[in-house]
Structures are given as C-alpha cells and as structure tokens.
C-alpha positions in Angstrom: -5.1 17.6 23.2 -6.4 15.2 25.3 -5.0 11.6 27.5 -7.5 9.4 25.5 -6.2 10.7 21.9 -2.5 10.2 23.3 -3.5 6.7 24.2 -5.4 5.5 20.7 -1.7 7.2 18.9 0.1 5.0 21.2 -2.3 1.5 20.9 -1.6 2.0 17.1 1.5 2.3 17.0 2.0 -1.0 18.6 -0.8 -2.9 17.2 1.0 -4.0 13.8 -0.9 -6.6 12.1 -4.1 -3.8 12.4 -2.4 -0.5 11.3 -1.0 -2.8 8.0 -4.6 -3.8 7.5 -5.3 -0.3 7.6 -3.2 1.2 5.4 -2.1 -2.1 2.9 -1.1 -0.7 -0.3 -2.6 -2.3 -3.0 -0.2 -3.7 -6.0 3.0 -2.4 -6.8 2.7 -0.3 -9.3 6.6 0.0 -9.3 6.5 -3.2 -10.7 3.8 -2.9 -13.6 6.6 -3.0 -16.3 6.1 -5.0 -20.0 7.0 -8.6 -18.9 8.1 -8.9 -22.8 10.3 -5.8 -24.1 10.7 -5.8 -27.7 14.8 -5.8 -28.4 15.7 -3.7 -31.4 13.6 -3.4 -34.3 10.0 -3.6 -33.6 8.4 -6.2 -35.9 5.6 -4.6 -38.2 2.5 -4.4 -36.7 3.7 -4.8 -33.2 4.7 -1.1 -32.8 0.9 0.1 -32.1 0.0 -2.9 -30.0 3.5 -1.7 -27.6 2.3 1.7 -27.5 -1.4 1.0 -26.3 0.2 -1.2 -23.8 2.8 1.5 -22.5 -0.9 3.8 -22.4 -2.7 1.1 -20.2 0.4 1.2 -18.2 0.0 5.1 -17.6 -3.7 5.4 -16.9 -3.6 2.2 -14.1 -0.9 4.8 -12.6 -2.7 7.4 -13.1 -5.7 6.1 -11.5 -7.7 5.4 -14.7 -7.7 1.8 -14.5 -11.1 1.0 -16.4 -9.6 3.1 -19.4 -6.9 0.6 -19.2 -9.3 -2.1 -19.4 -10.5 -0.4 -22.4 -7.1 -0.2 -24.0 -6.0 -3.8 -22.8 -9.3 -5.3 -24.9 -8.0 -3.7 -28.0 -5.0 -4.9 -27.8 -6.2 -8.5 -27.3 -8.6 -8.0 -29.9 -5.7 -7.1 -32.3 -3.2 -8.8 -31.3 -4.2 -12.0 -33.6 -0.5 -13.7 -32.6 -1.1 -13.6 -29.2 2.2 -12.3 -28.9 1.4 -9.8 -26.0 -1.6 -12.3 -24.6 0.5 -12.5 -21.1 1.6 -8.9 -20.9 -2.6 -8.4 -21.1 -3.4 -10.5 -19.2 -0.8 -9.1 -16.1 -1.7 -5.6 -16.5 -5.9 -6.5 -16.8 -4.7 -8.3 -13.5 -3.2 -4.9 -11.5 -6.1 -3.0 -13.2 -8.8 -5.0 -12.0 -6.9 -5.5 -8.7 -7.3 -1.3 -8.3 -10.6 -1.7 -8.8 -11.2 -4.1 -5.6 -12.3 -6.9 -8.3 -9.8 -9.2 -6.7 -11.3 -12.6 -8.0 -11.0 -11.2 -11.2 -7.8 -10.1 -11.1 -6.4 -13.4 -9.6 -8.3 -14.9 -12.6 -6.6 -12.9 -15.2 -2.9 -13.9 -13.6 -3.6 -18.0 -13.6 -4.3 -17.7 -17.3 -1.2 -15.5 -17.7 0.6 -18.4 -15.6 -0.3 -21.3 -17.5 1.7 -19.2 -20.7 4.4 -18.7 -18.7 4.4 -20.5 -15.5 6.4 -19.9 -12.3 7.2 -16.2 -14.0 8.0 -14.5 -10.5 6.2 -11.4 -11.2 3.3 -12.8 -12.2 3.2 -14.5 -8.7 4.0 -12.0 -7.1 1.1 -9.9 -8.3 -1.3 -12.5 -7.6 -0.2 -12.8 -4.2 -0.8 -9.2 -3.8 -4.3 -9.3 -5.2 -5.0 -12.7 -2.5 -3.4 -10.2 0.3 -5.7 -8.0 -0.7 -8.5 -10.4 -0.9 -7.9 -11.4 2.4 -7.3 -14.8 1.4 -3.7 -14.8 3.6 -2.8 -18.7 2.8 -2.7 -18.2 -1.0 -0.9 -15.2 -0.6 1.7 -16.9 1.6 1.7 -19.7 -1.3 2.2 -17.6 -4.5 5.5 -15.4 -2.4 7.0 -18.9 -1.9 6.1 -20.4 -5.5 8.0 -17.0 -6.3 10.9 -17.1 -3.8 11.7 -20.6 -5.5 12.3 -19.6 -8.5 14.2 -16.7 -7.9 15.6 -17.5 -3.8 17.0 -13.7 -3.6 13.6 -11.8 -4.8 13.3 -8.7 -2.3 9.6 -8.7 -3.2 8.9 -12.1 -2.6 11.0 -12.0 0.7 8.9 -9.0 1.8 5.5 -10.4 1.0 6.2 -13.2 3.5 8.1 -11.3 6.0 4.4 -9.0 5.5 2.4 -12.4 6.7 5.1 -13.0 9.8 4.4 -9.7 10.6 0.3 -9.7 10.9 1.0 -13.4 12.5 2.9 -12.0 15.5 6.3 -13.4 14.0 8.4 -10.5 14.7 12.0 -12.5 14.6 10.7 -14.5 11.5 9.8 -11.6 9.9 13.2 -9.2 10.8 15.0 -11.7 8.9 13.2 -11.9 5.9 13.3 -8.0 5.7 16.8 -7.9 6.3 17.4 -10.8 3.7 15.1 -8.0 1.2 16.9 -5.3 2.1 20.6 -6.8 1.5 18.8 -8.2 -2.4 17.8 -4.7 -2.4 18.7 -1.8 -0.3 15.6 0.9 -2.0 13.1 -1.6 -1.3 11.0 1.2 0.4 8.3 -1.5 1.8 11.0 -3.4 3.5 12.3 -0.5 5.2 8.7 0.4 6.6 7.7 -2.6 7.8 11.7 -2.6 9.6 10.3 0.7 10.9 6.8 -1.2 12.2 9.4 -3.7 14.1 10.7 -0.8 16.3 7.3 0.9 16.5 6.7 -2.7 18.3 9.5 -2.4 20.8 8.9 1.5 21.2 12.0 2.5 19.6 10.9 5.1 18.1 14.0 7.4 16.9 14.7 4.4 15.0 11.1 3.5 13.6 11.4 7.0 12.4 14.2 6.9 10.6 13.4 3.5 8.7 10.2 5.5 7.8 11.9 8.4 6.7 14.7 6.7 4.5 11.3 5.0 3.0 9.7 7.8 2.1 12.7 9.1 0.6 12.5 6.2 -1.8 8.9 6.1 -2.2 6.7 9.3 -1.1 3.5 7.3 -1.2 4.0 4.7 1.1 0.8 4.5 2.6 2.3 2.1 5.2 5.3 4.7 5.9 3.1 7.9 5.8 0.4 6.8 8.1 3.1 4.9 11.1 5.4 8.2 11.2 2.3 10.2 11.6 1.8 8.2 14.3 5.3 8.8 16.1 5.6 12.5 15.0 2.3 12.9 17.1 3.5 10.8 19.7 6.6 13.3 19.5 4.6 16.7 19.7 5.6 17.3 15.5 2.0 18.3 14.5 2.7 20.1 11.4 4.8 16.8 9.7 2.0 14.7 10.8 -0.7 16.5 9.4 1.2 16.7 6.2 1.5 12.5 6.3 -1.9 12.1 7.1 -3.0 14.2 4.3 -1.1 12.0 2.2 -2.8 8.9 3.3 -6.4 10.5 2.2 -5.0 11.7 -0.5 -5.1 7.7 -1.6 -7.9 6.4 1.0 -10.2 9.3 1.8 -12.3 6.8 3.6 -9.9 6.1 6.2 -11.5 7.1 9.4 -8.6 6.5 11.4 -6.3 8.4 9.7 -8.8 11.4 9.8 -9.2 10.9 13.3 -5.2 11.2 14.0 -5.7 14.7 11.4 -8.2 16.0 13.6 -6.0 15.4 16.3 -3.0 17.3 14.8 -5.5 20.1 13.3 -6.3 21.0 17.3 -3.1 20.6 18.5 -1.8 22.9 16.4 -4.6 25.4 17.2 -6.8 25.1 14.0 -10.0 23.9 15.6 -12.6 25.1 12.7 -10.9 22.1 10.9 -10.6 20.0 13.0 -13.8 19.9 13.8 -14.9 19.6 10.4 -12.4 16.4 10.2 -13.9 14.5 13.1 -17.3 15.0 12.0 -16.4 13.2 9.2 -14.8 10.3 11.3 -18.7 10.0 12.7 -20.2 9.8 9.6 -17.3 7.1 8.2 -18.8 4.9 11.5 -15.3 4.1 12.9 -15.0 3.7 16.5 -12.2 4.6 18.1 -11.2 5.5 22.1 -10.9 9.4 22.3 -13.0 10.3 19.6 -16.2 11.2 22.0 -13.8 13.1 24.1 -12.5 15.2 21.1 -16.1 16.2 19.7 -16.9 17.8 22.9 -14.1 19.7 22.9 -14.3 20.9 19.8 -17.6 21.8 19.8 -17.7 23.2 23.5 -14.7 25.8 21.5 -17.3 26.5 18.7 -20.3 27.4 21.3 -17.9 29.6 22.7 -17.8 32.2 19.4 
C-alpha cells in the first residue's frame, strides 16, 4: 500500500484535537425533542401547532432543514399565545445550526433563553452551535452554565471533557467522560471520545472496542466511524474500513481526508479503478496530506499498464 499512507493513518490517529475538528458532529439531533410536551388533553387549537412542530422536527432529521424553517414561521405566525415561542425558537436554532448559519442559530437560542433561562438544553445546543462556530470559550461557558444547573448532565460533561480533549487535557478530560458515562452509560459520544484517549496512548484493541460499543448505540457517529477506520487500516481490516469511511461521506462528502484513507483501503483491497477515482477527488478537494503524491503514481502507473 505504501510506508507514507501507513504513516498519515498512524499521525491521525494520534493527533486528537485535529481528527475531532475533522469529523465534529454538528448538534445532537438525539436531543431535538419538544422542550414543552403537552400532558393529556391537548387544548383547542394547540393540536395543529404540536403537529407542525413534530414535522419541523422530522425534516431537520431528515436533512430538510430550510423546510423546517418554513414550518417553524407558521407556527410562530399562528401561535398568537406564544405558547410554543421557545420550542421555535430551539428547533429554528438546530435548523439554522445545520445550515452552517451559526450566528443565527446562537441568536435564535439567547431569545429562547431569556423565556426560560438556564433551561440546560437550550445551553447545551448553543454551546454546540459556538463549537461549531469555532468560538471554543463560549462553548466552554454555555456546558458549565448547563452543568450548574443540572451537576450530573452527561451532555454537558462531554462537551467539556470535548474542549480538554482539543486542549491536550487528556486526564482532565478521562474524568469528565467517565463522570458522563456513569450519568449515562449509552452516551455514544462519550464512549468515542474514551476511544480517542486510547488511540492517544496506542492502545488500540481497546480504542476499538470503545468505538465499536459506540457505534452500536449510534451508527452515525461521525467521530466513531472515521477513528475505527483509522485502526481497522492500521490493523490490515480493509473491507470494515471502507465501509466506515463510506459512512463518513455519506454525511461530509467534502472530507478529503476521509477519501484519502478510502482510496487507501479501495487499493489495498485490490480495487484500483476506484481508487483511483477517489484520490483524484482528494486533489480537486485541495487537501494536502503526506502519501497522497506517492499513491497517485501508483495508481496511475497500474492504469498505464492496461
């Protein structure tokens, strides 16, 4: 396959704070729930407004997130009451934060904060969309305003222990996973990043089976699916990496390091037409990485051979 693409799986594996910039994954759309669940009888009225919020709710999950925006502003528009004002205003907040409109979306949850302030998923979104931002200090501020109000908030705890992580805070941020984890054993993101802490200390049999058990609980783990990519190509599984990397395209077709680790699994496992085809791609995405040279001529010295 190649020393130099060996080498780039290997740097990548260890350099944490840049694969999580790589592969972050966007707001938690496990947690886009109705802040307000109407108990019982539905008043009159209200019925309609809950079920175009339960549809702006499915098409943000199901990628559609300007529709959403179109079904949020009907709602608000009818909504004379202003009984579901916060409930729009957090779901406009994850919509717009899919889109990349991150100032937006951090707008949207301070207004929904001064209704209900302190509300720990409403801070917990917004610290997302500043993570995503790139604005790392208000992120760090809106996980704590949330761990204070509830001290035991496996979300919260795994936000920060996120920042620890991309500081270089590797003890700092073990315990704050393992705090998560013991709140809440599925918390799939908590497992991966455990799984990121071995990949540091190149203990990879057990990196690879906190990834696993996280992709168990959440097959889309962008996080999980690109780092045990990495360590089933460090571990000669071709065929399961290619089928993780695929999955991280499916979400971020403009990842031109994950292509470049397909490419690398498409020729070790003999399929050189496509891989080929993959690190072409990788050119034209402009991403530089160490090996990639070295694999074009390879590829194309095979396809001057036909």
């Amino acid at each position: 396959m190649g020393t130099k693409f060996i080498a780039a799986v290997s740097t990548s594996l260890v350099a944490i704070a840049g694969a999580l910039a790589a592969t972050g994954d966007g707001p938690s759309l496990a947690d886009l729930e109705l802040l307000r669940v109407p108990r019982g009888e539905v008043p009159p009225g209200e019925a309609d407004l809950v079920n175009k919020l339960q549809l702006a709710r499915a098409l943000i999950l199901g990628g559609k997130a300007r529709e959403a925006l179109d079904a949020l502003d009907d709602v608000m528009a009818r909504d004379l009451a202003g009984t579901f004002t916060v409930e729009v205003l957090y779901y406009k907040g994850f919509a717009l934060d899919t889109l990349g409109e991150y100032d937006a979306a951090i707008a949207n949850y301070e207004e929904a904060l001064k209704l209900r302030p302190e509300d720990p998923s409403i801070l917990l979104a917004m610290g997302q969309a500043y993570l995503d931002a790139g604005r790392d200090d208000a992120a760090a501020e809106a996980f704590a305003r949330a761990l204070a109000g509830a001290p035991d908030d496996s979300r919260a705890l795994t936000g920060l222990a996120y920042l620890e992580l991309k500081g270089g805070d590797a003890e700092g941020a073990r315990a704050r996973l393992e705090r998560a984890l013991a709140a809440d054993p599925e918390n799939a993101l908590a497992m991966s990043y455990l799984g990121l802490l071995e990949m540091e200390a190149r203990k990879y049999d057990l990196a690879r089976a906190h990834l696993e058990n996280a992709l168990v609980l959440a097959p889309d783990n962008l996080t999980a699916n690109f780092n045990l990519a990495g360590i089933y190509l460090m571990q000669g599984e071709y065929a399961g990496a290619e089928k993780h990397l695929r999955r991280v395209l499916e979400r971020k077709p403009d990842d031109g390091e994950a292509r470049f680790y397909l490419a690398g699994a498409l020729e070790a496992q003999g399929k050189y037409d496509e891989a080929l085809a993959e690190a072409d791609k990788v050119v034209q995405s402009g991403v530089v990485i160490e090996g990639l040279v070295e694999m074009l001529d390879r590829l194309e010295s095979r396809d001057g051979e036909k």
